[in-house]
Phi, psi and omega in degrees: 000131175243131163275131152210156185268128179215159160253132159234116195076008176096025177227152151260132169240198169223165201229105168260149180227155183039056183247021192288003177259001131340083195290323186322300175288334197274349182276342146305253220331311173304324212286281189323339189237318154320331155312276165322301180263343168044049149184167204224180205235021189271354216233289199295310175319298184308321182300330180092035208236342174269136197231193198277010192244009160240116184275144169245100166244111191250133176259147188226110171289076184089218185243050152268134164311161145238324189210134182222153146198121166299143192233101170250152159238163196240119144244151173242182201234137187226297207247021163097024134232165191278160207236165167223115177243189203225127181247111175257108210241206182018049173290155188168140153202148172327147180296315177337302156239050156324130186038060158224034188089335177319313220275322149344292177324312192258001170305298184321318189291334192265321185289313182297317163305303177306327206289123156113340208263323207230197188236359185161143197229123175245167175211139155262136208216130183271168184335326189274348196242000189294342183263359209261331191238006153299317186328340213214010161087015178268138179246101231286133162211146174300136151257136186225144182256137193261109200223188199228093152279129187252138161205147176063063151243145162335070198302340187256021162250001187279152186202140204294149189222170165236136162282134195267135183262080182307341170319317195263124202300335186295318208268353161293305176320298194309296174297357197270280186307359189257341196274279178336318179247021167272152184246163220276161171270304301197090178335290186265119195249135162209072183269122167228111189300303182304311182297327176283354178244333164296310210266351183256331198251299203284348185226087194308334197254337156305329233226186190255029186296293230260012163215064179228128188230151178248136197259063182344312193291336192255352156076061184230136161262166194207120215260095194239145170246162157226134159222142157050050199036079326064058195278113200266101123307107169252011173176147161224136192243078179234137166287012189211147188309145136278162162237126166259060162272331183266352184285283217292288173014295196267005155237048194257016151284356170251124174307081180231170193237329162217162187248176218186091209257117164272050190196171164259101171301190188255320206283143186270002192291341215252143202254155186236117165253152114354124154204164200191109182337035193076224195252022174256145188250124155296155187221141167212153175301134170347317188288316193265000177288328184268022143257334158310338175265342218244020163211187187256098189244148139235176145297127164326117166353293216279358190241029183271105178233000000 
């Protein structure tokens, strides 16, 4: 945990970075983003699954939060090298201290930490905020989703699967290796082992615990929804490329008519839409807009905070 004391607008806060083991602050910490986000980071903190690549940077007036925005770091591979990116995601500050320069503060603080450290840094941002972060050299760019309309396909091309039980330790184990060694599927790679076990392991009702299944043959885990004849591949997880065409295969016992990838594949098979978080727009840093203009990328689902 790092301290420091600053001033702004003329009021003193104090500024903690990494402090989730802090039970004191983090649970301040938690109180502020269940008000706001009406869901908390306590689940994940318990699982032992957050790790050093989720930042905590917060200003706290005595031991009240005031203003926060989280820092995942990633790595990726964008341009055929391994890359270290940056995501700044769960931004919020109290209504109490609203417009008084926070959230200004810690962007800067974060850019200035960060400067020289990474290969690119993006966010996502909603409607109300759009005007807040060109201010900082971030730029709006299209997401486009990578999709399928399916027919025929071979059922004698299917290959037997199982849904994984994280309860249980070998299939915790199992899926622990399969995250831990993957390689990448995804024109834009953002691997980070805690976000991808936040969102798989640690929060059941948020999160994807109950649709992950492993696949032997192909010796893959596989993050999948079905709504509305729609089978959402939202991560695949292998030490070796899969194609995923032999991935969709393997779920044709379920009744879907197009598939829906949360990630950009490597594979050219794939059909590309306009797509868009709800009312959140991405913004990137200078470094990453010309591979954002110049192909159809999303962010990977699973690396969204």
């Amino acid at each position: 945990m790092k301290t420091e004391n600053v001033s702004i607008s003329h009021k003193n806060y104090t500024l903690y970075t990494q402090y989730q083991n802090n039970e004191k602050l983090r649970l301040e910490f938690n109180r502020l983003t269940q008000k706001v986000w009406e869901f908390d980071f306590e689940n994940y903190y318990q699982s032992g699954y957050w790790d050093d690549n989720c930042i905590l940077y917060s200003l706290f007036d005595g031991d009240t939060i005031a203003s926060h925005t989280t820092v995942s770091l990633f790595t990726g591979n964008s341009t055929g090298e391994t890359k270290t990116l940056i995501q700044l995601g769960t931004v919020m500050t109290d209504a109490d201290y609203q417009k008084q320069g926070l959230s200004r503060f810690l962007m800067e603080r974060i850019l200035n930490d960060f400067k020289g450290k990474n290969d690119g840094i993006f966010l996502f941002a909603n409607e109300t905020v759009l005007d807040f972060y060109p201010k900082f050299g971030f730029v709006p760019v299209q997401e486009f989703e990578a999709f399928q309309h399916i027919k025929n396909l071979n059922p004698g091309e299917r290959s037997d699967k199982r849904k994984l039980n994280l309860d249980q330790e070998a299939d915790l184990k199992l899926f622990e290796n399969m995250v831990e060694n993957a390689v990448p599927n995804t024109i834009f790679q953002t691997k980070n082992k805690g976000l991808s076990f936040f969102y798989c392991y640690a929060n059941p009702e948020l999160g994807y615990r109950d649709s992950i299944y492993f696949i032997e043959d192909l010796n893959c885990a596989v993050v999948v929804e079905n709504e509305e004849q729609t089978l959402h591949i939202l991560e695949v997880f292998s030490p070796s490329t899969i194609d995923i065409t032999r991935v969709i295969a393997s779920f044709t016992d379920i009744p879907f008519d197009e598939v829906v990838l949360g990630f950009t594949p490597e594979q050219n098979n794939f059909n590309y839409r306009k797509w868009k978080d709800d009312d959140l727009q991405l913004f990137v840093t200078e470094e990453l807009e010309p591979f954002f203009k110049k192909q159809q990328l999303i962010v990977p689902v699973l690396s969204h905070t």
